[in-house]
C-alpha positions in Angstrom: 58.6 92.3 72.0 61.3 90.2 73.6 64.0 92.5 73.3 61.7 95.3 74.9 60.4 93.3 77.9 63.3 92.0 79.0 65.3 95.9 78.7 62.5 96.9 80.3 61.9 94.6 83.1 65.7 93.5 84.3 67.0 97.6 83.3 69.6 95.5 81.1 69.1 96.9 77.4 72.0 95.6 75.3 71.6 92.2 76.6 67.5 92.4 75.9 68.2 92.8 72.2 70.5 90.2 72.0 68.7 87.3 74.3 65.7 88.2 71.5 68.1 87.3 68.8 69.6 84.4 70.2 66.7 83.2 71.5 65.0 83.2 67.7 68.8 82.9 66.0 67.8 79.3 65.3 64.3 80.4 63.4 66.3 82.9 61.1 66.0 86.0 61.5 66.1 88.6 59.2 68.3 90.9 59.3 66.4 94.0 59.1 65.5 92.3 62.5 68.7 93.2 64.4 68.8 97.1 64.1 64.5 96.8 65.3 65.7 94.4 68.5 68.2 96.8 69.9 66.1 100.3 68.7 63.2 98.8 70.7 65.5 97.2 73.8 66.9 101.2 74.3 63.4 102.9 74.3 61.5 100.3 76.2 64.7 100.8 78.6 64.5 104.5 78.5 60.4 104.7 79.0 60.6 102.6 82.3 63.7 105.2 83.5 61.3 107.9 82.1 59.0 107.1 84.8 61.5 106.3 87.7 60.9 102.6 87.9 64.0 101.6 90.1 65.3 98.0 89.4 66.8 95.8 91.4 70.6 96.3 92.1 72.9 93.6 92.6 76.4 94.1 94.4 79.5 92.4 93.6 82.0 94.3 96.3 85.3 92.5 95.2 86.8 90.4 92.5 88.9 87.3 93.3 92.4 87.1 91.3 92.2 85.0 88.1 94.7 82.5 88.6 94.9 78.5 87.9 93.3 77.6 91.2 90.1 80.0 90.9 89.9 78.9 87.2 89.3 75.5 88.7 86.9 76.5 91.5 84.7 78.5 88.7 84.7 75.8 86.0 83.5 73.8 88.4 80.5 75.7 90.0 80.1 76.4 86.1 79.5 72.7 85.4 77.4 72.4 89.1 75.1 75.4 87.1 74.6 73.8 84.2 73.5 70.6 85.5 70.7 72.9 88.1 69.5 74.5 84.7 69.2 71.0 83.4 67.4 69.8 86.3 65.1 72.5 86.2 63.9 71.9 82.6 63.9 68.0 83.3 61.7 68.6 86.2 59.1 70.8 84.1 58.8 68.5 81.3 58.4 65.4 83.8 55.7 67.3 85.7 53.8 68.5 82.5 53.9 65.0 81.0 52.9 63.1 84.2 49.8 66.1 84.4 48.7 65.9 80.6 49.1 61.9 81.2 46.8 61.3 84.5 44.4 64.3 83.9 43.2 64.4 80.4 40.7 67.9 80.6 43.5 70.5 80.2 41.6 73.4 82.9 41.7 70.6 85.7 45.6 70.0 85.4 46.2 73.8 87.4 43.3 73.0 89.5 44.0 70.4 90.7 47.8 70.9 90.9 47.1 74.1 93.0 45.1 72.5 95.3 48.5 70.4 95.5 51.0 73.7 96.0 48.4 75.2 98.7 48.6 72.2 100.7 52.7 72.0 100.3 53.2 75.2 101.4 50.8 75.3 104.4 52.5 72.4 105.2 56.0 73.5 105.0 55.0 76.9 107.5 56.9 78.9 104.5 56.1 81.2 101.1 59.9 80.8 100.7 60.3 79.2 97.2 57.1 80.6 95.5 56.7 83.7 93.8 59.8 85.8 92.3 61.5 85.6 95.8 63.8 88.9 94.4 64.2 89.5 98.5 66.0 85.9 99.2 67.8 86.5 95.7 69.3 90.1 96.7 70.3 88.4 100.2 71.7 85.3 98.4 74.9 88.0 97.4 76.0 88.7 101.2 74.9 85.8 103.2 75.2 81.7 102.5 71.7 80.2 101.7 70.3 75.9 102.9 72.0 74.0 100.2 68.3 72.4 99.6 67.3 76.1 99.0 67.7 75.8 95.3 66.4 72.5 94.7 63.1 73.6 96.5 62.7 76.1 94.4 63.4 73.8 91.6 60.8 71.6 93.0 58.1 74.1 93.4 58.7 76.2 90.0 59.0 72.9 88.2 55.1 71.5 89.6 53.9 74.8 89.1 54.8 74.8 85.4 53.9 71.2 84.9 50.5 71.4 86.1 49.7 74.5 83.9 50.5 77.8 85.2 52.6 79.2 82.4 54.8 82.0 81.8 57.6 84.2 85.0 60.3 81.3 84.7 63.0 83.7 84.9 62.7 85.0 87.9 62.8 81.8 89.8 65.8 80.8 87.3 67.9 84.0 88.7 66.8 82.6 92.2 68.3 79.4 91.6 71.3 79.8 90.3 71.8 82.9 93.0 71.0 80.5 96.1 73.0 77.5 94.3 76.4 80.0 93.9 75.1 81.3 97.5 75.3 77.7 98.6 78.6 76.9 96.8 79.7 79.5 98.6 80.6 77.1 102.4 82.6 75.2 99.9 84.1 76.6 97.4 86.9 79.6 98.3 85.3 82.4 95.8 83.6 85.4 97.4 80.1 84.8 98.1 78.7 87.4 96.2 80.6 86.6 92.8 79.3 83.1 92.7 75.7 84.6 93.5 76.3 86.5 90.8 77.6 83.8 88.4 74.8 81.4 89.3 72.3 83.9 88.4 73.3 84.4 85.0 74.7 81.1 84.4 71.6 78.6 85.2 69.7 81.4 83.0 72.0 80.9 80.6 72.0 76.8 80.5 68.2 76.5 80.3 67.7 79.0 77.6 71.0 78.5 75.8 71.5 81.5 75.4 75.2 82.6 77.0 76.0 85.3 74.9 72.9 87.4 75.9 73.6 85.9 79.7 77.2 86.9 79.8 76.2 90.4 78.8 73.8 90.7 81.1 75.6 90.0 83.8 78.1 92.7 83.3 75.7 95.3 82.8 74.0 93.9 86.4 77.7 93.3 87.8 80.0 95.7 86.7 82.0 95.1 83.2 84.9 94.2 85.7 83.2 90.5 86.3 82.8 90.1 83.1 85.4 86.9 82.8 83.9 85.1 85.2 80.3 85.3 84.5 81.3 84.7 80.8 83.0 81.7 81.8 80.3 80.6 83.8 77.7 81.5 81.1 79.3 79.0 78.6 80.6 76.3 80.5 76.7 76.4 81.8 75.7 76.0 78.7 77.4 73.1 77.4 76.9 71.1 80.4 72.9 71.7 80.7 72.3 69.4 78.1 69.5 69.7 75.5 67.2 71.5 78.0 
């Protein structure tokens, strides 16, 4: 079910069988499991291009060289990465814990935390950070986002979460690391749309721990051509998110 949903949903089905068995490598799997997780990945994949569902398609135009000085400039936006995925799980668990600790009748906690987001947002004059925001995330490749951008999002995803509303984290994960590597991007001499791209994966890849599935991903998004620096990213984000 995994496997399928995430071939199905992202149009990436190598990397949905494997996120399903790294994501579960730590339960044990069986083995009879592996050949079931990529056989259902391919033809949940191939139904959705049955019926012409068009993903979304990311652009990477050009490569920088990989030499000593980009090496630097992408272990560190790798480390930046890991350490949003890390905030982002942090801010989830504080939000759910301060909800289950001042509101003890579960069905109130989104009630009463919507209430909360409707205000915030009418406030703020903007629909920006809820939602999948796929539009702000395919623009996040070709032009520089706020550097609060990401954090917002953070912010927003985070409450949402905490007060009850479960399930589409990864969406607003991709959006996060996209805007962050957007953001990076005023700083940091790497093409705008490579550390888009690496943020994407990479922040995916710290709060789920899973940077094998990640770095696959991202070349079949990408182009197998940036696959060294989205797997880079992918790991480095990894080991500096912490136990997330």
């Amino acid at each position: 079910g995994i496997s399928a949903g995430f071939a199905s949903v992202f149009g990436t089905p190598l990397a949905g069988a494997l996120f399903a068995l790294e994501v579960l490598y730590f339960s044990k799997i069986s083995f009879k499991s592996i050949p079931l997780s990529f056989i259902t990945a391919y033809i949940a994949y191939f139904t959705v291009e049955f019926w012409h569902v068009k993903h979304t398609q990311y652009n990477i135009p050009t490569l920088p060289e990989m030499n000593l000085t980009n090496l630097f400039w992408v272990i560190l936006a790798s480390i930046l990465f890991g350490l949003a995925a890390m905030l982002f799980s942090r801010s989830t668990h504080f939000w759910g814990a301060l909800f289950s600790k001042t509101i003890s009748y579960p069905p109130l906690r989104p009630f009463i935390g919507g209430i909360i987001l409707a205000l915030a947002i009418y406030f703020i004059g903007t629909t920006k950070y809820i939602g999948l925001g796929v539009p702000i995330i395919v623009d996040a490749f070709s032009n520089p986002n706020a550097s609060y951008d990401f954090l917002l999002k953070i912010l927003f995803t985070g409450f949402t979460l905490g007060a009850g509303f479960k399930g589409g984290e990864v969406t607003p994960l991709f959006f996060v690391g996209a805007t962050l590597g957007s953001a990076l991007s005023i700083v940091i001499p790497l093409p705008i749309a490579i550390l888009a791209g690496m943020g994407f994966v990479a922040v995916f890849s710290g709060a789920t721990h899973t940077p094998i599935a990640c770095t696959v991903m991202g070349m079949e998004l990408f182009g197998v051509e940036s696959g060294i620096f989205i797997g880079i990213a992918c790991i480095i984000a990894y080991f500096s998110s912490g136990s997330v």
